[in-house]
N, C-alpha and C positions, 0 to 999 in steps of 0.2 A: 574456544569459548562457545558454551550455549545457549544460543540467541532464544529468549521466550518472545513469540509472533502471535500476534493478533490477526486473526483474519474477517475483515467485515463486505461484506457481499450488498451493492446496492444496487435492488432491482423492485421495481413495482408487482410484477409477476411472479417473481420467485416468492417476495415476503407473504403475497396471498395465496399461495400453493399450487399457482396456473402452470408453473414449470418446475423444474427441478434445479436448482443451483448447480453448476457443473462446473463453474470457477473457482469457487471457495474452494471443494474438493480437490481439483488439481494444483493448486496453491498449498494446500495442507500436504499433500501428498511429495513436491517438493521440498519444502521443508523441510522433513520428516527425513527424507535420501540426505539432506546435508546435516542431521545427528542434532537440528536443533527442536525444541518442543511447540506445538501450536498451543500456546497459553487459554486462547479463547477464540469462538464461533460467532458472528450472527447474519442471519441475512433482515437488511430493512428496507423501507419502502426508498425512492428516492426523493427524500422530503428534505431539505434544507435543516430546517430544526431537529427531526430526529438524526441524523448523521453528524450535525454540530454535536447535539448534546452526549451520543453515543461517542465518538472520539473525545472530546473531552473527557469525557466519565472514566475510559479503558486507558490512554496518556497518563490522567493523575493517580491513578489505582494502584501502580507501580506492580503492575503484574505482567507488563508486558515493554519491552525493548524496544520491537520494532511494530505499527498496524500498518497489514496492507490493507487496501480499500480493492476492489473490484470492481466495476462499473461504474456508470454517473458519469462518462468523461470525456464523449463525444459532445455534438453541436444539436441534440435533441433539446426543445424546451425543458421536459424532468430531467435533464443532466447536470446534478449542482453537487457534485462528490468536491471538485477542486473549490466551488465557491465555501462550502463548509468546511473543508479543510482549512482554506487559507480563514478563516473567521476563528480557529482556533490554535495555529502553528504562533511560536513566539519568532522564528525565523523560518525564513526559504533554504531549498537546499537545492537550487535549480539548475546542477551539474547531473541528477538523475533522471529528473525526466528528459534533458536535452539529449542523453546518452539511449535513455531508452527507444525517443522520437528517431535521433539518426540511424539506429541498428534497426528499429522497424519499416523506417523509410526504404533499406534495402529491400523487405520482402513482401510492402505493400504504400503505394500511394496515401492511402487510407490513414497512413500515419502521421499526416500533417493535420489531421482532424483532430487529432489529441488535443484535451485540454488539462492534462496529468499535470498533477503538480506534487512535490514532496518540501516535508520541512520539521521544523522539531519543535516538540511540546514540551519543555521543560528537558528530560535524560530519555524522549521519549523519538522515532523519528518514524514520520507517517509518512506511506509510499502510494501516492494514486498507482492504480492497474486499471488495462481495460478491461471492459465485460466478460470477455469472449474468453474461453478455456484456453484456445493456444495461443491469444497473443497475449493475454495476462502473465502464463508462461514464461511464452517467448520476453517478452520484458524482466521478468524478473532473474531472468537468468543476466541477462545486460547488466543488473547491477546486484546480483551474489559476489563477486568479488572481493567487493566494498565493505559489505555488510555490516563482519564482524569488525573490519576499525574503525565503522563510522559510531556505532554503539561504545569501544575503546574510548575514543574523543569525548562522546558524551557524555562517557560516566566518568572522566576525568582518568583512566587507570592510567598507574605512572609508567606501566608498560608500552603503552599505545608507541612513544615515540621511536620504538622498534620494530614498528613494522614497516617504516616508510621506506 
């Protein structure tokens, strides 16, 4: 199956050109090794409203399967990627972040800091990541496995119940 991924980047410095996005890019790059298509790019500011109204808009668009988020998801006051998120998922799906939290807890403390959350907009399933290049990464490798049967489920294929 090929997964079409959304990749949205939320950073205050990135979206004003003070740095260069280095997660989105190693996320696409991912992707890309597992034969699936990154459907769409953006980096934005870490504003509540543009991150609600941007997932929303990329969810109902039906151009895209799965959106990761990048950033937004530590305990800094601009940190509200999970709060927008959950303001637009119709459910939780919080076996992925808890998997992603326990695999990063191995290779950093820092992992109970996560405020990652994942869930589904309609046929659509949105994945908090953190900021940072390798542990964005390093997470989403934690739940590539999944991926393509959680998409299966979503879109109802009469296939799915063979993968289990």
């Amino acid at each position: 199956m090929t997964l079409r991924i959304g990749i949205l980047t939320s950073s205050d410095r990135s979206s004003r050109g003070e740095r260069p996005d280095l997660s989105g890019p190693a996320l696409a790059e991912l992707v890309i090794a597992q034969g699936w298509t990154v459907a769409h790019t953006a980096i934005v500011p870490d504003d509540l409203d543009v991150l609600r109204e941007t997932l929303a808009t990329w969810a109902d668009s039906g151009e895209m399967d799965i959106i990761l988020t990048t950033g937004g998801t530590g305990f800094a006051p601009r940190d509200v990627t999970p709060e927008a998120t959950s303001l637009v998922i119709d459910r939780q799906a919080p076996g992925l972040p808890e998997a992603m939290r326990l695999e990063s807890r191995k290779v950093t403390p820092h992992a109970m800091l996560s405020r990652a959350m994942a869930g589904m907009r309609g046929k659509v399933l949105i994945i908090n990541l953190p900021g940072s290049p390798k542990a964005a990464v390093e997470n989403l490798h934690v739940v590539l496995p999944v991926l393509a049967h959680a998409v299966e489920l979503l879109k109802e294929d009469p296939d799915a119940e063979k993968h289990h």
